[in-house]
C-alpha positions in Angstrom: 23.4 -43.8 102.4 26.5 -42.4 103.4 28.5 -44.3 100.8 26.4 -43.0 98.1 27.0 -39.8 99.2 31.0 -40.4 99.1 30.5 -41.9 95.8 28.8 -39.0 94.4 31.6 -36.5 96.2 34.4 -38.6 94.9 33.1 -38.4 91.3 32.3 -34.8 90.9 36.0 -34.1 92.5 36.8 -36.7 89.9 35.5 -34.4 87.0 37.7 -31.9 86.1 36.1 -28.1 86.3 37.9 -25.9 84.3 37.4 -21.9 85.5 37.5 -19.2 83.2 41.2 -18.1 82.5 43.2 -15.5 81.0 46.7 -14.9 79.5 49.0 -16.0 75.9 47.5 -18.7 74.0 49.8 -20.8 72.1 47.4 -21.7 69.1 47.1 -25.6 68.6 45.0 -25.4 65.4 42.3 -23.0 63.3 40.0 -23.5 66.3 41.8 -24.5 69.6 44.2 -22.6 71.8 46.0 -23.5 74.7 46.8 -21.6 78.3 49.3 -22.1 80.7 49.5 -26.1 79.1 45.2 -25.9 79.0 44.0 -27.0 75.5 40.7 -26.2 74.6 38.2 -25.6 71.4 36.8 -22.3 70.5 33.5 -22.7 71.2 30.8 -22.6 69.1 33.3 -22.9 65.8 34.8 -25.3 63.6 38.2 -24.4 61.6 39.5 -27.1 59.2 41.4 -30.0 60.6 45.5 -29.5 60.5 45.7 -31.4 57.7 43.0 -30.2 55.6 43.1 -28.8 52.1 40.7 -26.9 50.1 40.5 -25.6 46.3 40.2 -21.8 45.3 40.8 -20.8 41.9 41.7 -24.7 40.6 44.5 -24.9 43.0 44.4 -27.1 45.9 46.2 -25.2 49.5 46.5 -26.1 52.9 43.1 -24.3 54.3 43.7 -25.9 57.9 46.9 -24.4 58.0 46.1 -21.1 56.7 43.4 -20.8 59.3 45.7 -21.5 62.1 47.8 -19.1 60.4 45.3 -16.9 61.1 44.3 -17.9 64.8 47.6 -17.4 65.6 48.0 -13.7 63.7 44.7 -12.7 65.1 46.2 -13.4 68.9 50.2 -13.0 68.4 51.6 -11.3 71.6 47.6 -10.6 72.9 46.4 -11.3 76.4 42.9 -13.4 75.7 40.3 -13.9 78.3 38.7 -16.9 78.3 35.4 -18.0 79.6 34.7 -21.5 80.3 31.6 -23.1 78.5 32.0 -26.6 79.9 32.9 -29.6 77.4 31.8 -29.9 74.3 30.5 -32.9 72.2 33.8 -34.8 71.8 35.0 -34.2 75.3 37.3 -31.3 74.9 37.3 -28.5 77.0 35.3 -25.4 75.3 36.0 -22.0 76.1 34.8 -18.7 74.5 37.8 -16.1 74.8 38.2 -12.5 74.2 40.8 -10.1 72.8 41.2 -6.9 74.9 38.2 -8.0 76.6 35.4 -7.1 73.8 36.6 -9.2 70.4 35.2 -12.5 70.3 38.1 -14.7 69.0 35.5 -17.1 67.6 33.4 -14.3 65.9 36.4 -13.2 64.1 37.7 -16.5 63.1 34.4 -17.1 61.5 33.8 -13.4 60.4 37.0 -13.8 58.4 36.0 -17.1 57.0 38.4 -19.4 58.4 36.0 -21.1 60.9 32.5 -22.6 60.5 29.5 -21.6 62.7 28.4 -24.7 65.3 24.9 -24.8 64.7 24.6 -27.2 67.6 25.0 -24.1 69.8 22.5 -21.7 68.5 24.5 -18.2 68.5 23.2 -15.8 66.7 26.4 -13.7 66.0 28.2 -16.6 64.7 25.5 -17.2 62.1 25.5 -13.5 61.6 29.3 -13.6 61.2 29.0 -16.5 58.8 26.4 -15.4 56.7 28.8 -11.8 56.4 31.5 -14.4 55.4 30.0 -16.2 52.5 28.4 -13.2 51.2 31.8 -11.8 51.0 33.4 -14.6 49.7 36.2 -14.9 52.6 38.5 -16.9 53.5 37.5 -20.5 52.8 34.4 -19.3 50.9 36.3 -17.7 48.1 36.7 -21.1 46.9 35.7 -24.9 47.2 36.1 -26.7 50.9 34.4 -29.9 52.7 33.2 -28.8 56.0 35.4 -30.0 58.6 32.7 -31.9 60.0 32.5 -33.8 57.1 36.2 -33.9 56.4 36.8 -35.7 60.1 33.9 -38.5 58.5 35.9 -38.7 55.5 34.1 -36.6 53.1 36.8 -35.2 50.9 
């Protein structure tokens, strides 16, 4: 019994638990940030990969770089909060961070149309926020894109 017990210890001190933290992110792409040397997703959204293009008006642009072009804008010189929400499908750290402790980086990112709602997490504001997005036609819905879901499976 006992050494179950240290085998259960040793592999929860094994598993990493990352707390909720707070400062400049450096922005690693349209939907992940990074803290202190942290890197985690945005969670609940899905920005097209780096390397990622996308067609508006018959012309073909980088869309995963414009939308890290945006991340990065959006938190320029900002202090985020960040909230940990555990690890997400693919293994990454997921994290749902704040600008002056109300703005929902996320929200935005997907309110502006650079980021796709998660429908694996259920939130309503993001849907809300997406729906607002296509309806406006912004970001990558004034034109053609793959969903980057389907872009990382080789749908382009």
């Amino acid at each position: 019994m006992r050494a179950f017990i240290l085998c259960v210890i040793l592999v929860l001190a094994a598993a990493p638990a990352l707390a909720d933290m707070e400062g400049q992110p450096a922005v690693i792409d349209g939907d992940s940030l990074s803290i202190a040397g942290v890197v985690f997703n945005l969670h609940g959204i899905d920005a097209p990969e780096s390397d990622q293009t996308c067609d508006k008006d018959g012309e073909r642009y980088p869309c995963g770089f414009q939308a890290a072009n945006v991340l990065g804008y959006m938190t320029a010189y900002q202090w985020v909060q960040c909230r940990d929400n555990g690890t997400g499908r693919d293994g990454r750290y997921t994290m749902t961070c704040f600008l002056g402790g109300r703005y929902d980086v996320g929200e935005k990112m997907i309110r502006q149309g650079w980021a796709l709602y998660d429908r694996a997490y259920r939130i309503p504001a993001y849907q809300a926020a997406e729906d607002a997005a296509r309806a406006e036609r912004a970001g990558l819905w004034a034109g053609d894109f793959v969903a980057p879901w389907d872009w990382r499976q080789g749908k382009r």
